[in-house]
PDB file of N, CA, C and O in Angstrom, chain B, residues numbered from 101:
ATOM      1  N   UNK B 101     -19.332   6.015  -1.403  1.00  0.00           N
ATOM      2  CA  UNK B 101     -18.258   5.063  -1.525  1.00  0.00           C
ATOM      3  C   UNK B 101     -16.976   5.838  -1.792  1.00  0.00           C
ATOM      4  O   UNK B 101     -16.804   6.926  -2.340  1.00  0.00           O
ATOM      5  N   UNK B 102     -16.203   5.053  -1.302  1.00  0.00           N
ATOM      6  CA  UNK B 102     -14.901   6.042  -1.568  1.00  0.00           C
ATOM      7  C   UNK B 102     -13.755   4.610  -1.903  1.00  0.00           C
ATOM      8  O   UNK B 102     -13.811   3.390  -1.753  1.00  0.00           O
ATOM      9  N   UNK B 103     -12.423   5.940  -2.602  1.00  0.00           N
ATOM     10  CA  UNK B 103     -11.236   4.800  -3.062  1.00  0.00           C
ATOM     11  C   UNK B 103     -10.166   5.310  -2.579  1.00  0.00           C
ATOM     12  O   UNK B 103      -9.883   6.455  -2.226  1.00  0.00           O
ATOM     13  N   UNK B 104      -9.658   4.446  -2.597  1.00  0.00           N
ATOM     14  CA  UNK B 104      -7.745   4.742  -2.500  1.00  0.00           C
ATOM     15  C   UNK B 104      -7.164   4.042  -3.591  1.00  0.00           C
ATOM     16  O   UNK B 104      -7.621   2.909  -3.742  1.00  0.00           O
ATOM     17  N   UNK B 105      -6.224   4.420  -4.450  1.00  0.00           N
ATOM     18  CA  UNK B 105      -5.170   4.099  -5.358  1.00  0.00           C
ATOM     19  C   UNK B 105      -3.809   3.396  -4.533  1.00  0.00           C
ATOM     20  O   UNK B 105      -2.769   4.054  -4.547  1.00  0.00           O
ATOM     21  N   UNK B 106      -3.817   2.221  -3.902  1.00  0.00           N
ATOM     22  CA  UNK B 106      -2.878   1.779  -2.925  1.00  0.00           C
ATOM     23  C   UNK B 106      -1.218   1.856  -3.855  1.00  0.00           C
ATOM     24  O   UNK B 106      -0.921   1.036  -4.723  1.00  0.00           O
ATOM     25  N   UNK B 107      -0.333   2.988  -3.432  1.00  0.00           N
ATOM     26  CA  UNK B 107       0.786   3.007  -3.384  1.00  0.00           C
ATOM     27  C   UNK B 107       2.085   1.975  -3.690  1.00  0.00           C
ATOM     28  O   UNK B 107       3.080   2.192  -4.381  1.00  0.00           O
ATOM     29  N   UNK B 108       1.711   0.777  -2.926  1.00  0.00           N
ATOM     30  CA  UNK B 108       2.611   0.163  -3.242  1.00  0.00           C
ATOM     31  C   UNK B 108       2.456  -1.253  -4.068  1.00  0.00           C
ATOM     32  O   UNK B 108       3.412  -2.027  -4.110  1.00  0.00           O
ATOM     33  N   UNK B 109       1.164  -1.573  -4.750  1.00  0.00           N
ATOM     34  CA  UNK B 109       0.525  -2.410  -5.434  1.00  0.00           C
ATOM     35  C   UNK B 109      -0.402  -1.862  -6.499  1.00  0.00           C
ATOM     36  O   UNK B 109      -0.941  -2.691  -7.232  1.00  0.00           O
ATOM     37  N   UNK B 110      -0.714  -0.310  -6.719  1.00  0.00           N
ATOM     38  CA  UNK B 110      -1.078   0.379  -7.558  1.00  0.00           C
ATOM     39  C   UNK B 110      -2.822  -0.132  -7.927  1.00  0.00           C
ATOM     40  O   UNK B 110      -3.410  -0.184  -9.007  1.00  0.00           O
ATOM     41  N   UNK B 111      -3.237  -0.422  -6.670  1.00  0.00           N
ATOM     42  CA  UNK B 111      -4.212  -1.401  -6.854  1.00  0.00           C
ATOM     43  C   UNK B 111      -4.964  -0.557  -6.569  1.00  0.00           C
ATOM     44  O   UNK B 111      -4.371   0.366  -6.010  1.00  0.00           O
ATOM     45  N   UNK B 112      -6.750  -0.277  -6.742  1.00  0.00           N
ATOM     46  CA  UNK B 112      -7.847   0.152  -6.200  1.00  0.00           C
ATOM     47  C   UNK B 112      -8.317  -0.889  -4.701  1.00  0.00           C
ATOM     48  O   UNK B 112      -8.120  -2.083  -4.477  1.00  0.00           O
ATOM     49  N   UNK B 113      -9.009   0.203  -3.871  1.00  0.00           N
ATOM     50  CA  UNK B 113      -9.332  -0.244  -2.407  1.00  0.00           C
ATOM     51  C   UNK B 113     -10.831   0.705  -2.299  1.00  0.00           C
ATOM     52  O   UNK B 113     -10.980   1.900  -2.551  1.00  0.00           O
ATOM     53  N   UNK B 114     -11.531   0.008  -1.975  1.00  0.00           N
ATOM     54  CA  UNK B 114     -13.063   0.624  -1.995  1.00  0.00           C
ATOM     55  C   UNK B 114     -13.582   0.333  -0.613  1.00  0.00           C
ATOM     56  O   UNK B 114     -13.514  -0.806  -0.152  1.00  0.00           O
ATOM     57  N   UNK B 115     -14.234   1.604   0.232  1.00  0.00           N
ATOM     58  CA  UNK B 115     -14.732   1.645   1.370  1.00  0.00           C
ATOM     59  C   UNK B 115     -16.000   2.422   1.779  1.00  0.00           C
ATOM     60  O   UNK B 115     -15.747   3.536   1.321  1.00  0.00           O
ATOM     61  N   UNK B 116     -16.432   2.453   1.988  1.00  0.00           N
ATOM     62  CA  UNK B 116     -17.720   3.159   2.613  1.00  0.00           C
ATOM     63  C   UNK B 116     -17.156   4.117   3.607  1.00  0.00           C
ATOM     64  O   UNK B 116     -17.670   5.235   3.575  1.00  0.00           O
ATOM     65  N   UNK B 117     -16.217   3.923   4.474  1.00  0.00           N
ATOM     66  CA  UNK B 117     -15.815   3.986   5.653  1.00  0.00           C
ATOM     67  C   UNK B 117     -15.298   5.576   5.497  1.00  0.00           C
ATOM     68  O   UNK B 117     -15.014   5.586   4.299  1.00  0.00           O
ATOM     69  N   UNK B 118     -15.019   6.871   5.974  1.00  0.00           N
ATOM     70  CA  UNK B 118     -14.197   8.260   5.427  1.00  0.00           C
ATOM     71  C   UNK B 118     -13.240   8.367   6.557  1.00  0.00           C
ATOM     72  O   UNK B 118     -12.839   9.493   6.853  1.00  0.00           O
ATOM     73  N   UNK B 119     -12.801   7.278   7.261  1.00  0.00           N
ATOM     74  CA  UNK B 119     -12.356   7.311   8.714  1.00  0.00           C
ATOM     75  C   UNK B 119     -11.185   6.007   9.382  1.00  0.00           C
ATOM     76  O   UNK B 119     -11.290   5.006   8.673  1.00  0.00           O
ATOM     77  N   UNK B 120     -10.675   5.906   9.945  1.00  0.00           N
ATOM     78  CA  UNK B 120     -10.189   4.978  10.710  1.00  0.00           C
ATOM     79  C   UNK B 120      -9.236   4.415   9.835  1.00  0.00           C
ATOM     80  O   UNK B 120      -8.822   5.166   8.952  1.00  0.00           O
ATOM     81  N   UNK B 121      -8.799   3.283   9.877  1.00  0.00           N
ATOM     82  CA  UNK B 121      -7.908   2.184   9.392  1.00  0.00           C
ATOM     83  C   UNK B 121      -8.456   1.678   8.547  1.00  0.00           C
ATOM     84  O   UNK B 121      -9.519   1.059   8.570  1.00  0.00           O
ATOM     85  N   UNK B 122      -7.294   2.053   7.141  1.00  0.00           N
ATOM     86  CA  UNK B 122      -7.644   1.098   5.975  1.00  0.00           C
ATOM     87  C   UNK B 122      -6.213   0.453   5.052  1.00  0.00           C
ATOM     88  O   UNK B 122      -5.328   1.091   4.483  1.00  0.00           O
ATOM     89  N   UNK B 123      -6.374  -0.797   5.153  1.00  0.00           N
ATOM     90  CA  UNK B 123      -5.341  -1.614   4.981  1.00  0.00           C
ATOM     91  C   UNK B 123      -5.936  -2.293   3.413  1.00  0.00           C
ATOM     92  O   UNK B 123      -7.081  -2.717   3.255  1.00  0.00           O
ATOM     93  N   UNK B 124      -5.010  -2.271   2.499  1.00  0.00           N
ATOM     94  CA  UNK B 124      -5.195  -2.960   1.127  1.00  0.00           C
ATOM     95  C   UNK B 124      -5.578  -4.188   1.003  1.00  0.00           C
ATOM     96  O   UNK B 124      -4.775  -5.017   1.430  1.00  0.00           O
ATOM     97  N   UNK B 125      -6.787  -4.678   0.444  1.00  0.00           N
ATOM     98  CA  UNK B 125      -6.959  -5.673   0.192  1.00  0.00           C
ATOM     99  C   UNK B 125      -6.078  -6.512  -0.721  1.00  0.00           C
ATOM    100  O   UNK B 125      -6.336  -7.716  -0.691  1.00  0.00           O
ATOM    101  N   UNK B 126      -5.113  -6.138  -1.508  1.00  0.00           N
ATOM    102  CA  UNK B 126      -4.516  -6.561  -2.294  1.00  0.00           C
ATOM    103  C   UNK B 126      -3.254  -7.072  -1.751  1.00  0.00           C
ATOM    104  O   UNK B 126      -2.809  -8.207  -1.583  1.00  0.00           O
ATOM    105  N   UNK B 127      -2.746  -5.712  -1.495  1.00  0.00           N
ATOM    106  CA  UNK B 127      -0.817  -6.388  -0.456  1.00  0.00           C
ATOM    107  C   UNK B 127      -1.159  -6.525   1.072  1.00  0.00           C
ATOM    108  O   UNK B 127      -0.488  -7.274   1.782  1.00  0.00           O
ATOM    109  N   UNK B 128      -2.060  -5.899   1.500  1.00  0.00           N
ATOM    110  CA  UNK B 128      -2.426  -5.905   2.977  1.00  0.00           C
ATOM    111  C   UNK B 128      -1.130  -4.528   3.606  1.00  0.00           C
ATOM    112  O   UNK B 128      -0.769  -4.551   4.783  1.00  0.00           O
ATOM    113  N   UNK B 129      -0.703  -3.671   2.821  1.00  0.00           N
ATOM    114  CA  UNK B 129      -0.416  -2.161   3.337  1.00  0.00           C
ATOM    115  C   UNK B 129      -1.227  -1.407   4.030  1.00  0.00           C
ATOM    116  O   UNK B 129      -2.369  -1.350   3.574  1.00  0.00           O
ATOM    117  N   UNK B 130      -0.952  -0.619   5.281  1.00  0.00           N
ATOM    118  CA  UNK B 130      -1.288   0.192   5.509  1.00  0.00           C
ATOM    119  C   UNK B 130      -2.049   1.809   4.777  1.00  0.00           C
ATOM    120  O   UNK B 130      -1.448   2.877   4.901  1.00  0.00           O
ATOM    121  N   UNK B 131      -3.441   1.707   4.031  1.00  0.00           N
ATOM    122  CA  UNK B 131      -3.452   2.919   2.784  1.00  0.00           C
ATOM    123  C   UNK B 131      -4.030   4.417   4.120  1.00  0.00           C
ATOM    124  O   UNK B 131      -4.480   5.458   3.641  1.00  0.00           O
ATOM    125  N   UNK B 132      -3.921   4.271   5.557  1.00  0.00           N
ATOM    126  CA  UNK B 132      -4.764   4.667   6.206  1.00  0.00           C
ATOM    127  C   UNK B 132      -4.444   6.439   6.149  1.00  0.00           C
ATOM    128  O   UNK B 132      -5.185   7.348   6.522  1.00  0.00           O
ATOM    129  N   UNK B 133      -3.223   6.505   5.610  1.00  0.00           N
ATOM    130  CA  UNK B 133      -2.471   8.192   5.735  1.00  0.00           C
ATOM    131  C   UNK B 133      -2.620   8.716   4.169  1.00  0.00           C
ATOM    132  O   UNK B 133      -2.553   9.903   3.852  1.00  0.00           O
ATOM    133  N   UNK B 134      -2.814   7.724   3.336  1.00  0.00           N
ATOM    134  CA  UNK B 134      -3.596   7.852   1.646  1.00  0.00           C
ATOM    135  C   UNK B 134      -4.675   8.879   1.599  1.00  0.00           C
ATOM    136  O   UNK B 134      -5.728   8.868   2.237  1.00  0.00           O
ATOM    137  N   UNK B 135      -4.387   9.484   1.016  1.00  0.00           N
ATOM    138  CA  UNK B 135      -6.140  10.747   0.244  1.00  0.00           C
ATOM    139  C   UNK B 135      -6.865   9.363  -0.206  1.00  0.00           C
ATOM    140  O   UNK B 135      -6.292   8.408  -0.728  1.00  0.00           O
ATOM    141  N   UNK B 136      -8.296   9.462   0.118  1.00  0.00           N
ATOM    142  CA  UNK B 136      -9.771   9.255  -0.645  1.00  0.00           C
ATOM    143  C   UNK B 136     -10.001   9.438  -1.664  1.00  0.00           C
ATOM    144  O   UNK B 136      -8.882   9.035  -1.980  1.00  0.00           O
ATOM    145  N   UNK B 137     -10.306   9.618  -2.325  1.00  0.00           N
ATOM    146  CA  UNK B 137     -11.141  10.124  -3.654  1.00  0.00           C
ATOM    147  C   UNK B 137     -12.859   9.704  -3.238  1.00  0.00           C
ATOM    148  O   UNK B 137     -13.296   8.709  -2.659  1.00  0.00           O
ATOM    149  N   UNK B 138     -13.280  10.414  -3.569  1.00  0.00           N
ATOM    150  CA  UNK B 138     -15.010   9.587  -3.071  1.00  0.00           C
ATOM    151  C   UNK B 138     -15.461   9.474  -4.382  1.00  0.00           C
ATOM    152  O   UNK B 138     -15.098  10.345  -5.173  1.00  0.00           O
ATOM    153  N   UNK B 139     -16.288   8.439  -4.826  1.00  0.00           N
ATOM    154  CA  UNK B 139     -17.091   7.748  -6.013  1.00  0.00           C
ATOM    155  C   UNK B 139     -18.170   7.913  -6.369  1.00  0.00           C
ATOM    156  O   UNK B 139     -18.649   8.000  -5.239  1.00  0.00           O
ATOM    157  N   UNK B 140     -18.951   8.028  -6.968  1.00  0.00           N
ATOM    158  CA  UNK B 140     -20.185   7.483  -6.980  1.00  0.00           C
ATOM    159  C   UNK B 140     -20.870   6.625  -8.179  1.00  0.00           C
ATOM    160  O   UNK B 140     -20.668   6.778  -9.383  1.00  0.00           O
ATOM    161  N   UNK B 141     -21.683   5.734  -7.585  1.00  0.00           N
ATOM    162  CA  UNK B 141     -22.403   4.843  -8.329  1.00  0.00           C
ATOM    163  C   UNK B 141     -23.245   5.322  -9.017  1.00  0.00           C
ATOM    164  O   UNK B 141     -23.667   6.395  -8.584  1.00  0.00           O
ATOM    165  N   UNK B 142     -23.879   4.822 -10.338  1.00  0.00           N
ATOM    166  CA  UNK B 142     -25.003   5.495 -11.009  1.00  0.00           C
ATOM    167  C   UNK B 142     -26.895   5.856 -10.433  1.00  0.00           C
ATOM    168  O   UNK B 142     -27.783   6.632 -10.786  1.00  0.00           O
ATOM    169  N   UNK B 143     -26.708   4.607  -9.243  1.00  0.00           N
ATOM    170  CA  UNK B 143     -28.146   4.872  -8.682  1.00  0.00           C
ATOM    171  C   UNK B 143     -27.525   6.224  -7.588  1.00  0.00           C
ATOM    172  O   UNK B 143     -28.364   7.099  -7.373  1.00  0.00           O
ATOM    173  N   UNK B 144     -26.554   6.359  -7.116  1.00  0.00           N
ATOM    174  CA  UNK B 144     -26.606   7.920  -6.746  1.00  0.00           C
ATOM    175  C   UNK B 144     -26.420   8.823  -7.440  1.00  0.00           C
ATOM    176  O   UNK B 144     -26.044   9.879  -6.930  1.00  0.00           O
ATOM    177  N   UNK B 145     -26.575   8.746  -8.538  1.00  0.00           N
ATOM    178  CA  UNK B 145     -26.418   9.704  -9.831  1.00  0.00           C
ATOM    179  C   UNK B 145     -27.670   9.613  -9.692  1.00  0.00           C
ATOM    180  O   UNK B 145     -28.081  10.634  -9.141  1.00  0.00           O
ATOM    181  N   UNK B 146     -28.876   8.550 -10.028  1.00  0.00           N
ATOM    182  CA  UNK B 146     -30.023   8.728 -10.525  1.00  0.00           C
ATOM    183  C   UNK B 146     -30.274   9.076  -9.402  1.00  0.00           C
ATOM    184  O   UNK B 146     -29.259   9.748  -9.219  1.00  0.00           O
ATOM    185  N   UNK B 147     -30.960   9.180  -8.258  1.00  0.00           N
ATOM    186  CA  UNK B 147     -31.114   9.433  -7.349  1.00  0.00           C
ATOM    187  C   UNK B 147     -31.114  10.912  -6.751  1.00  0.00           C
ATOM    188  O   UNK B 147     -32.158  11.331  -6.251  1.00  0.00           O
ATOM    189  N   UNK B 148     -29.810  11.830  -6.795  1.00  0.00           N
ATOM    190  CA  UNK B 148     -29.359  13.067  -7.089  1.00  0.00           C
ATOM    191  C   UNK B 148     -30.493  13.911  -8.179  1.00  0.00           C
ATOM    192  O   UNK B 148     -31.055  14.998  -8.047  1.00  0.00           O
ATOM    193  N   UNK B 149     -30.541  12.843  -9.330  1.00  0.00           N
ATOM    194  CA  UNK B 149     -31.281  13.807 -10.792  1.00  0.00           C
ATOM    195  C   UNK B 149     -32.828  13.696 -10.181  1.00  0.00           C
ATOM    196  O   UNK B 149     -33.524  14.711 -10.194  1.00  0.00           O
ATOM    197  N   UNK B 150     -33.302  12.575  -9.701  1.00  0.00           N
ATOM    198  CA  UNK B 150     -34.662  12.851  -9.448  1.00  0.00           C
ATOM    199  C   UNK B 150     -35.248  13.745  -8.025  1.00  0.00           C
ATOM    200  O   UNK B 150     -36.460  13.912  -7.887  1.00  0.00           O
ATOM    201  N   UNK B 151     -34.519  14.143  -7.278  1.00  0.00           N
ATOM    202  CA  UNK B 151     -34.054  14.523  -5.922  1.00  0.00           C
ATOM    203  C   UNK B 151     -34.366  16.377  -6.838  1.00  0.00           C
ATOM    204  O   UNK B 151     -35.406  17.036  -6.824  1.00  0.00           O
ATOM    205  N   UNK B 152     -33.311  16.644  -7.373  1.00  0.00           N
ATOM    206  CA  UNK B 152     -33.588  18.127  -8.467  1.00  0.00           C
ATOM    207  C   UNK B 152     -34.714  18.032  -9.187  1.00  0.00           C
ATOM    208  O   UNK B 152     -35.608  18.863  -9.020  1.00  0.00           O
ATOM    209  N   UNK B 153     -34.824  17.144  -9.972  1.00  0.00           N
ATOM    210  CA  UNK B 153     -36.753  17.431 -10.372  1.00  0.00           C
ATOM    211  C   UNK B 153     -37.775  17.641 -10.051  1.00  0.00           C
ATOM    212  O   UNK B 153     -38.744  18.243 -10.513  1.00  0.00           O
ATOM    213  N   UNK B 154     -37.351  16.660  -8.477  1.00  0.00           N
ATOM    214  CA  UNK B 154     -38.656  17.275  -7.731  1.00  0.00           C
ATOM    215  C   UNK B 154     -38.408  18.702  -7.278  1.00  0.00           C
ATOM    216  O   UNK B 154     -39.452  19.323  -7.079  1.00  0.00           O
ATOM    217  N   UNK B 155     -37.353  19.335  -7.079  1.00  0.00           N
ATOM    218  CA  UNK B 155     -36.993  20.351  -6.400  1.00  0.00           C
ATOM    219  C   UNK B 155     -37.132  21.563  -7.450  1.00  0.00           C
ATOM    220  O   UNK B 155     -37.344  22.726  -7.105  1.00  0.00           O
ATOM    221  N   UNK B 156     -36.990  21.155  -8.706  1.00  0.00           N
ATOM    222  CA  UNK B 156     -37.055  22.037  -9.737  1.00  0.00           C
ATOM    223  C   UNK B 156     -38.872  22.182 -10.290  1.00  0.00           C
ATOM    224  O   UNK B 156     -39.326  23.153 -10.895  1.00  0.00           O
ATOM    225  N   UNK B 157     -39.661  20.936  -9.876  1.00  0.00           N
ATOM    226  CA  UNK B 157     -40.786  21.217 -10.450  1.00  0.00           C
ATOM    227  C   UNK B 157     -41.953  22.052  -9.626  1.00  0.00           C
ATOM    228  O   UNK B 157     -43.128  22.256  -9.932  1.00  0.00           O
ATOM    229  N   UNK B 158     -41.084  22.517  -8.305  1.00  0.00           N
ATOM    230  CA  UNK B 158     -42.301  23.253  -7.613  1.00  0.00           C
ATOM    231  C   UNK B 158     -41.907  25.176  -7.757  1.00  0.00           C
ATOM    232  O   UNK B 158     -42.693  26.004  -7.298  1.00  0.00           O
TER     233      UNK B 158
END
């Protein structure tokens, strides 16, 4: 998942998408020339940790 901090409404915008056209849900701006930040949720946290355990227990 990824975000944008939209510029002119200071609002968060959340996408899956790392590509194409992305317009604010909030003011409806153009955020498409905006940096990403990418996110992650805690089941890809957990997910990640059990992913290394198995990798660590052999």
């Amino acid at each position: 998942m990824n975000c944008k901090i939209c510029p002119f409404c200071q609002q968060p915008s959340y996408s899956a998408a790392t590509f194409g056209k992305w317009i604010c849900p909030h003011c409806n701006e153009d955020l498409t020339l905006v940096k990403f930040s990418p996110i992650r949720n805690d089941k890809d946290s957990t997910l990640e940790k059990q992913k290394t355990r198995k990798t660590n227990d052999h």
